[in-house]
ZATISE-450826 format. One record per residue: residue number from 1; residue in three letters; x, y, z of N, C-alpha, C, O in turn. Coordinates in pm, whole numbers. Example, Ala and Ser with C-alpha at 12.3 -4.5 7.8 and 13.67 -1.06 7.14 Angstrom:
2
{pt 1, 'ALA', {1319, -569, 780}, {1230, -450, 780}, {1320, -330, 780}, {1424, -332, 846}}
{pt 2, 'SER', {1285, -225, 708}, {1367, -106, 714}, {1290, 3, 787}, {1341, 114, 804}}
END
This chain:
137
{pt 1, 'UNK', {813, 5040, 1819}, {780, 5167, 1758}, {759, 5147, 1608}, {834, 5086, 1531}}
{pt 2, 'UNK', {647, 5209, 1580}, {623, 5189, 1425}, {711, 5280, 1335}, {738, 5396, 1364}}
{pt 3, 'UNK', {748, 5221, 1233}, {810, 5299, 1104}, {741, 5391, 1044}, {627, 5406, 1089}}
{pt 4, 'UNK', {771, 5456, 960}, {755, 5529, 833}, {683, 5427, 786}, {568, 5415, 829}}
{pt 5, 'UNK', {731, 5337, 691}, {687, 5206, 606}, {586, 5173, 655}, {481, 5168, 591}}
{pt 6, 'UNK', {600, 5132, 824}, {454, 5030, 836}, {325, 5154, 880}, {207, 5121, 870}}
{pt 7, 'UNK', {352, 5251, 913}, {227, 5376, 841}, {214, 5367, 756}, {95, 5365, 723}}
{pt 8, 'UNK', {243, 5363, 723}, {191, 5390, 563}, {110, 5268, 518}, {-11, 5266, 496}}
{pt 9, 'UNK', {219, 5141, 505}, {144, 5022, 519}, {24, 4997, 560}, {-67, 4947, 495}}
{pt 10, 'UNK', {25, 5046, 718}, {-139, 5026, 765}, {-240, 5104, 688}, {-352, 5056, 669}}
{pt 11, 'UNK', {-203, 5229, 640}, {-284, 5311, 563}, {-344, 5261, 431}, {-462, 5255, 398}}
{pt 12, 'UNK', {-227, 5226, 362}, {-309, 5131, 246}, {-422, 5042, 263}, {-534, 5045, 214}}
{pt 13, 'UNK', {-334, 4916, 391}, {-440, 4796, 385}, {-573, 4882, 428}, {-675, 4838, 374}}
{pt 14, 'UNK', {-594, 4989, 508}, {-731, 5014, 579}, {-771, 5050, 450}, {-883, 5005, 429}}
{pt 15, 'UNK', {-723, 5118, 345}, {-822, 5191, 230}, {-812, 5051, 157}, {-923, 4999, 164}}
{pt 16, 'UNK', {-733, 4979, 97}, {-809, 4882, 17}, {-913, 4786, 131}, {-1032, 4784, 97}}
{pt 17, 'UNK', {-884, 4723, 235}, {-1012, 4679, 311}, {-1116, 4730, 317}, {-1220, 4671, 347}}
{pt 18, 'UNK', {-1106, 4878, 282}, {-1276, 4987, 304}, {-1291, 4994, 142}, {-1348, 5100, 118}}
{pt 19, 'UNK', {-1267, 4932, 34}, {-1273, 4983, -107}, {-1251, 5153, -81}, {-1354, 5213, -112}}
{pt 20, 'UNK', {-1181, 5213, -48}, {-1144, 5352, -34}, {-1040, 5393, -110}, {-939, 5438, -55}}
{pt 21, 'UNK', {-1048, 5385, -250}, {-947, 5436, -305}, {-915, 5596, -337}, {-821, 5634, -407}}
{pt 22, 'UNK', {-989, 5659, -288}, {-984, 5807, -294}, {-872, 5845, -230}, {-771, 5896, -278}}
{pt 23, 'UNK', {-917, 5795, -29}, {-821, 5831, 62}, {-689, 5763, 53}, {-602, 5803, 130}}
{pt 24, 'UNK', {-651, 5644, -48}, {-490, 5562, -69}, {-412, 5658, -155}, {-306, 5613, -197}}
{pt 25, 'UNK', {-447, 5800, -195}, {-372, 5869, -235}, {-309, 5958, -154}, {-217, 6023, -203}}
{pt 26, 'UNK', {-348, 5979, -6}, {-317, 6079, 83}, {-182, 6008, 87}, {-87, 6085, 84}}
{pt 27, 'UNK', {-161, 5909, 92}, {20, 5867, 124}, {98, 5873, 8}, {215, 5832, 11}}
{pt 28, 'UNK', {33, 5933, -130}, {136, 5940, -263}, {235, 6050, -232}, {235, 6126, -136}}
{pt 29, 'UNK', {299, 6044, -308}, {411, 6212, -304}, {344, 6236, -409}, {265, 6168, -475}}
{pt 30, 'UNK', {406, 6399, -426}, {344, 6485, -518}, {318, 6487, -674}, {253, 6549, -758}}
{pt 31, 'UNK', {410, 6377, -664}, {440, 6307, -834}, {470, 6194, -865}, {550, 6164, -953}}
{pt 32, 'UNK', {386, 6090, -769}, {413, 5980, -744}, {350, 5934, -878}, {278, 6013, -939}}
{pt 33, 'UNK', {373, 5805, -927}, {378, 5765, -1086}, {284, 5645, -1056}, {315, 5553, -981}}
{pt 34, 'UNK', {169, 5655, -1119}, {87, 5506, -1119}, {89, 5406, -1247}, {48, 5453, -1353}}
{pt 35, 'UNK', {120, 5317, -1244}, {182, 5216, -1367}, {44, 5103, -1389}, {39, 5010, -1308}}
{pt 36, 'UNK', {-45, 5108, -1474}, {-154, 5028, -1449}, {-145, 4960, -1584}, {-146, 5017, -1693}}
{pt 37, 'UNK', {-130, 4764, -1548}, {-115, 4671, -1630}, {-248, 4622, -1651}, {-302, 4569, -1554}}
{pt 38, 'UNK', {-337, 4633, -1802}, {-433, 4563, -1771}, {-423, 4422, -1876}, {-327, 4371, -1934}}
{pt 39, 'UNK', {-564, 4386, -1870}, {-548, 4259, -2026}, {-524, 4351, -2140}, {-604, 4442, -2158}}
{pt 40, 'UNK', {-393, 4331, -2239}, {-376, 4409, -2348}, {-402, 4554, -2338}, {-477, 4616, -2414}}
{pt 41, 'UNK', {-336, 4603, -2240}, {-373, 4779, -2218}, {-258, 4813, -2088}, {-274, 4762, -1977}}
{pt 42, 'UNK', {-156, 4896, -2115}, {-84, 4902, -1988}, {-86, 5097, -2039}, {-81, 5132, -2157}}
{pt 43, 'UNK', {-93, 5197, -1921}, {-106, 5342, -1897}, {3, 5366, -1777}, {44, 5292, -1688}}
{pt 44, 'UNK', {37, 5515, -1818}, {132, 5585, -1652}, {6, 5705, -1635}, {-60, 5753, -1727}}
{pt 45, 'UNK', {-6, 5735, -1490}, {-43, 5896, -1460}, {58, 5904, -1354}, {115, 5826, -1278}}
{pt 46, 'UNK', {57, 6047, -1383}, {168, 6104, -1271}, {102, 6266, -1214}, {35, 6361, -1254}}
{pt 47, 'UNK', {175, 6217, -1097}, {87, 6345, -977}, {-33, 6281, -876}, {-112, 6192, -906}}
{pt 48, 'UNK', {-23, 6346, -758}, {-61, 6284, -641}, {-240, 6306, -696}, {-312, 6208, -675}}
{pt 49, 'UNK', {-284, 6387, -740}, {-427, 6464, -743}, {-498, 6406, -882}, {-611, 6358, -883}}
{pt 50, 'UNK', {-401, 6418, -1017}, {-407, 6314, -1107}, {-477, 6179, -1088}, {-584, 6141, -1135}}
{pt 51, 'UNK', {-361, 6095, -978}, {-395, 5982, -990}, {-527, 5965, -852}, {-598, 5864, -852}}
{pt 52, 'UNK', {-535, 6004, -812}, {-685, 6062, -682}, {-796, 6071, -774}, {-911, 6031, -756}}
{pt 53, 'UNK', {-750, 6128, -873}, {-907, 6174, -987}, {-931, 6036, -1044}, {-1042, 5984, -1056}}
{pt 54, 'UNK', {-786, 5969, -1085}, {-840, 5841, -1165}, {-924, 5741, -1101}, {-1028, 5694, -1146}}
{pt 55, 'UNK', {-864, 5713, -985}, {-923, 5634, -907}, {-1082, 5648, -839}, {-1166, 5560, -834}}
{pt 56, 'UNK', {-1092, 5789, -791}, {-1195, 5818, -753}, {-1293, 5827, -912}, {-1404, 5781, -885}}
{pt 57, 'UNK', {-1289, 5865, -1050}, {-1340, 5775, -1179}, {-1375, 5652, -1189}, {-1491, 5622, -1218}}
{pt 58, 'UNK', {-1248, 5527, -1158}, {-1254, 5473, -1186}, {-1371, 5367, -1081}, {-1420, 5270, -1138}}
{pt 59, 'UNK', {-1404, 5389, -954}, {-1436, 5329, -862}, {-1565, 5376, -824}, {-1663, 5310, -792}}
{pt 60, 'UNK', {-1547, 5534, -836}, {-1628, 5616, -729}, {-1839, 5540, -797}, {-1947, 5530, -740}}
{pt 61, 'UNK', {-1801, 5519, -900}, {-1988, 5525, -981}, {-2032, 5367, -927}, {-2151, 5338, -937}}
{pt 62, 'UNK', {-1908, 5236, -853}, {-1943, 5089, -859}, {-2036, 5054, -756}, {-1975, 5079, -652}}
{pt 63, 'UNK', {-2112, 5024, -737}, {-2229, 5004, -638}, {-2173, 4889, -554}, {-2142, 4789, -619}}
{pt 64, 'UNK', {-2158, 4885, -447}, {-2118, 4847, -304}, {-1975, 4767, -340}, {-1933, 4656, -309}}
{pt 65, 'UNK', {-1937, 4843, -397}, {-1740, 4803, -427}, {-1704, 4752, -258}, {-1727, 4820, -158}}
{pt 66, 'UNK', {-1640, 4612, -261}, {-1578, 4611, -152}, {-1480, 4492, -158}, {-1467, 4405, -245}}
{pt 67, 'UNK', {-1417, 4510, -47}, {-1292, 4401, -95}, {-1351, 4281, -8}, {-1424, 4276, 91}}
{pt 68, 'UNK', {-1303, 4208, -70}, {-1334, 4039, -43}, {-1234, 3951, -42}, {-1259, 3849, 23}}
{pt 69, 'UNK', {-1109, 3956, -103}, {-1024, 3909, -10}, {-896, 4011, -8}, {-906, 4103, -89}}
{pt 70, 'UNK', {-788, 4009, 64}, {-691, 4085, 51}, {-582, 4021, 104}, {-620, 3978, 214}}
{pt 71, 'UNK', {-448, 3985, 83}, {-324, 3968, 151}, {-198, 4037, 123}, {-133, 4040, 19}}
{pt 72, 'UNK', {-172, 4107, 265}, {-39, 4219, 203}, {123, 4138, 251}, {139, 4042, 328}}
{pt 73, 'UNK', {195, 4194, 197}, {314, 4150, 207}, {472, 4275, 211}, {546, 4313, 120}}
{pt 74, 'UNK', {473, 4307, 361}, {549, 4430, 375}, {720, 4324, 357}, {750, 4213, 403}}
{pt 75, 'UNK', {812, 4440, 256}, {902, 4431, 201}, {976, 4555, 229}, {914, 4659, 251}}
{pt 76, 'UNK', {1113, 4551, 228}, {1211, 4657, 255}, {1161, 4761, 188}, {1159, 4862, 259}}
{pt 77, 'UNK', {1117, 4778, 76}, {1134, 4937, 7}, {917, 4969, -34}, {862, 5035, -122}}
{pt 78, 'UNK', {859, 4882, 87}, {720, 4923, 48}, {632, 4808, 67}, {674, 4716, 137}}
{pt 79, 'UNK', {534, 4802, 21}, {405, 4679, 44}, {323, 4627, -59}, {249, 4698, -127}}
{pt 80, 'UNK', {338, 4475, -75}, {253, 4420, -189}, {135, 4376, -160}, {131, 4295, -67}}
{pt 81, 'UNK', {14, 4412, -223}, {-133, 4369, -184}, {-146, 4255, -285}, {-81, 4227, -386}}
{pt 82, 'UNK', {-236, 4207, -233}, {-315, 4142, -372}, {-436, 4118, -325}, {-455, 4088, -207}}
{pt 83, 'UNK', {-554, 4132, -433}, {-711, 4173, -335}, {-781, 4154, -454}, {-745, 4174, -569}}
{pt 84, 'UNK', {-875, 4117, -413}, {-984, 4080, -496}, {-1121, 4208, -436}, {-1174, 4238, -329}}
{pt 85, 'UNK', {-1127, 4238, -539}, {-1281, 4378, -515}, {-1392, 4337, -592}, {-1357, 4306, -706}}
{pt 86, 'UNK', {-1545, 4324, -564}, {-1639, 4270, -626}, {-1682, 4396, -571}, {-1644, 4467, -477}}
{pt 87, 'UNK', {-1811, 4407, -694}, {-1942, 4505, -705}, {-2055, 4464, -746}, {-2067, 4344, -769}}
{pt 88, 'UNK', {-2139, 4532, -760}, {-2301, 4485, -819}, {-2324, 4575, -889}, {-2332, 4698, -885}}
{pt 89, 'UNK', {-2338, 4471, -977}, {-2417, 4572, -1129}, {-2577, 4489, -1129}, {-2606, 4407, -1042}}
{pt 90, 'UNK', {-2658, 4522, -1227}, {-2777, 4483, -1253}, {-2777, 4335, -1306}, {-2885, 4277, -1299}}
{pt 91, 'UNK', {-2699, 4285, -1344}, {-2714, 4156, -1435}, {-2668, 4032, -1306}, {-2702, 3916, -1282}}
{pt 92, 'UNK', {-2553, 4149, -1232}, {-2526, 4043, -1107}, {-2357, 4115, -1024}, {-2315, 4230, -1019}}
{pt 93, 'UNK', {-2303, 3990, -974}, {-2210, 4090, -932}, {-2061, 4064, -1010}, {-2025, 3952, -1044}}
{pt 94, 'UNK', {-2002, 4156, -1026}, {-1880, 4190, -1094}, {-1701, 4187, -1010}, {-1687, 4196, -888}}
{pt 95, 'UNK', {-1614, 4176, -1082}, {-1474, 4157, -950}, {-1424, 4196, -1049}, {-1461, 4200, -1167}}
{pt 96, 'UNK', {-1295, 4240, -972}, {-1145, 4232, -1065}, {-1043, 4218, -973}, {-1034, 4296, -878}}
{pt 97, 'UNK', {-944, 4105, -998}, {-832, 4070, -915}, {-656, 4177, -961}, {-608, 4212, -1069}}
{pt 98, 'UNK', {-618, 4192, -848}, {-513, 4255, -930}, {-410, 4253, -762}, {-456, 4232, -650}}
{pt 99, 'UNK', {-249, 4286, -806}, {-199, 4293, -769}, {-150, 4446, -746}, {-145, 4499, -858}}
{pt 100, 'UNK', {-118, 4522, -664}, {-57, 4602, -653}, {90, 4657, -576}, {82, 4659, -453}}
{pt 101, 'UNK', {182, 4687, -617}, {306, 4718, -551}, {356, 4848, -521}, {401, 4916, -613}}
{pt 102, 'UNK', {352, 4893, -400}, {368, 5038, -359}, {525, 5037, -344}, {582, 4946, -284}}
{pt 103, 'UNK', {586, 5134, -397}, {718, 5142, -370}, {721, 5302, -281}, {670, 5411, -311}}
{pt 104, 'UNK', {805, 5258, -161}, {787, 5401, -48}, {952, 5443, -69}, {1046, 5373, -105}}
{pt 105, 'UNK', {943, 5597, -26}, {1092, 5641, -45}, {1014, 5785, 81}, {917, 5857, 101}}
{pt 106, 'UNK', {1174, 5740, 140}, {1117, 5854, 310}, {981, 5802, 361}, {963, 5694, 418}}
{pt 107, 'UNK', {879, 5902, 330}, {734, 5907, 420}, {640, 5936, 258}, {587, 6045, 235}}
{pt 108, 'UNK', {636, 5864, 197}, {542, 5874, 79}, {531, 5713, -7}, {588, 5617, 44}}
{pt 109, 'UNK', {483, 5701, -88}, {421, 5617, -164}, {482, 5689, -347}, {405, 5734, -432}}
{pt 110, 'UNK', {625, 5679, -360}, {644, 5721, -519}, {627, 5639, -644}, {661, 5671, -758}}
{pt 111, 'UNK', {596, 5580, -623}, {555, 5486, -735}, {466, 5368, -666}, {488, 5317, -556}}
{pt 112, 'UNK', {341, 5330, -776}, {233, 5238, -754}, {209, 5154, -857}, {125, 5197, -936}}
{pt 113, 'UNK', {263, 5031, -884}, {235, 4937, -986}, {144, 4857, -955}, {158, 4782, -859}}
{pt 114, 'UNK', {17, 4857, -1043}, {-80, 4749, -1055}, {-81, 4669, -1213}, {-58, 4692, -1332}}
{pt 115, 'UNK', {-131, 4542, -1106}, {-101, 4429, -1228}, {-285, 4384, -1216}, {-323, 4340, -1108}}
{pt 116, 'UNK', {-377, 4398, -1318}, {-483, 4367, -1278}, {-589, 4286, -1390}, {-612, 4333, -1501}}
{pt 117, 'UNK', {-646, 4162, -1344}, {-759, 4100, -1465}, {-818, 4207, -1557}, {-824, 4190, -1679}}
{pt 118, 'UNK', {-882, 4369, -1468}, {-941, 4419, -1545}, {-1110, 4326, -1525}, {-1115, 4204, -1511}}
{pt 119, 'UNK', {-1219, 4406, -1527}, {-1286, 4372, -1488}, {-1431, 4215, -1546}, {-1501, 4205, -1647}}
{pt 120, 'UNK', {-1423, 4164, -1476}, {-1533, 4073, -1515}, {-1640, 4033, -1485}, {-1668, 3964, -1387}}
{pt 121, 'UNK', {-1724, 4084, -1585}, {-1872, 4045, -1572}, {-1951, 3983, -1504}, {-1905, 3886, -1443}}
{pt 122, 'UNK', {-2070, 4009, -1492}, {-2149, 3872, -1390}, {-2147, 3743, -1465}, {-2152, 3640, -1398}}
{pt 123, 'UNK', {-2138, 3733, -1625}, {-2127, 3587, -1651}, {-1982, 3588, -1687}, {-1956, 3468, -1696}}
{pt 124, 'UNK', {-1895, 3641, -1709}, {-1743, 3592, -1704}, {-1747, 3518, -1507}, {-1710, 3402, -1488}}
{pt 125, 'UNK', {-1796, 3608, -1385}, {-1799, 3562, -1277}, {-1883, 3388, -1293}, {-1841, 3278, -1257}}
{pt 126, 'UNK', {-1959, 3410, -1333}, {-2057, 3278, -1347}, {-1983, 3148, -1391}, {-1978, 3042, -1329}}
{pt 127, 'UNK', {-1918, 3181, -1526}, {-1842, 3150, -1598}, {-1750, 3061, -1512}, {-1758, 2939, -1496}}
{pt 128, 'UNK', {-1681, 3129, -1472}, {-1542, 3085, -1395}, {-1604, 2994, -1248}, {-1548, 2899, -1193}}
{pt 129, 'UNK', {-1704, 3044, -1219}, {-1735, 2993, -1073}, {-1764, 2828, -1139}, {-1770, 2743, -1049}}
{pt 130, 'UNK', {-1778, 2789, -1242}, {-1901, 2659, -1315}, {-1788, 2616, -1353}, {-1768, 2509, -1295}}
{pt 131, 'UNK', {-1689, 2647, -1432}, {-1585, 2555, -1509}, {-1455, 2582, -1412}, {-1370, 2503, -1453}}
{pt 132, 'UNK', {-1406, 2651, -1311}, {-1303, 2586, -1238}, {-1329, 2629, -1132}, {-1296, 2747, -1123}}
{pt 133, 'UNK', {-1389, 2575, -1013}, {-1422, 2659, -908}, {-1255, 2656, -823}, {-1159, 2580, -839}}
{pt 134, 'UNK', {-1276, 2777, -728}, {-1133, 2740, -642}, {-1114, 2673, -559}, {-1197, 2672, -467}}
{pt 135, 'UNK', {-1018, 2600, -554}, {-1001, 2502, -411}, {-926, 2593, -299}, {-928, 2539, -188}}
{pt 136, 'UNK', {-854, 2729, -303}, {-801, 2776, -213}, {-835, 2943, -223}, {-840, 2991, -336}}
{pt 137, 'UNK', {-858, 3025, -113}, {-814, 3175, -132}, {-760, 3223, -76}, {-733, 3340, -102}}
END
């Protein structure tokens, strides 16, 4: 029988696997707190609809946003992703890697910490693909 936790769980991974960050707010509570680490820039929003607006801002304009890789990691008090999301812009295509940590309390999602590159360019992508390519993902 499934938990509380691993609903929810499944709910996340399906919205970050669909780049769906609109619908990963339906599991926030009402004042759930989003903690976003970027390069030299860390912000809080708080409120379920708040942080729905940011996201759906921050995502909603990226031309074929989708995730490309993802691995979650369910833990006693919630679920850690880590996912890589690429898009296409005109010059080429764009990513940003980041970590995120959902902390669940009852049947909600109250706090959401992301740890994230922040986004990089088609030649920061270029860039990186030429001077260290990866040996693992």
């Amino acid at each position: 029988m499934a938990t509380t936790i691993d609903a929810i769980s499944e709910h996340i991974v399906r919205c970050i696997e669909r780049a769906d960050w609109e619908t990963l707010a339906d599991c926030y509570a009402p004042d759930v707190l989003l903690d976003v680490d970027l390069p030299a820039w860390r912000f809080q929003l708080q409120g379920r609809e708040v942080v729905r607006a940011y996201l759906v801002e921050h995502t909603g304009g990226l031309r074929n946003l989708r995730c490309t890789h993802h691995r979650s990691h369910l833990v006693a008090t919630g679920l850690i992703v880590e996912e890589e999301m690429r898009f296409d812009e005109d010059e080429g295509e764009s990513l940003w890697r980041a970590v995120d940590i959902f902390h669940v309390v009852g049947d909600a999602v109250v706090e959401h910490d992301q740890y994230c590159t922040g986004t990089w360019t088609p030649a920061d992508v270029r860039r990186q693909a030429a001077e260290a390519p990866m040996l693992r993902w």
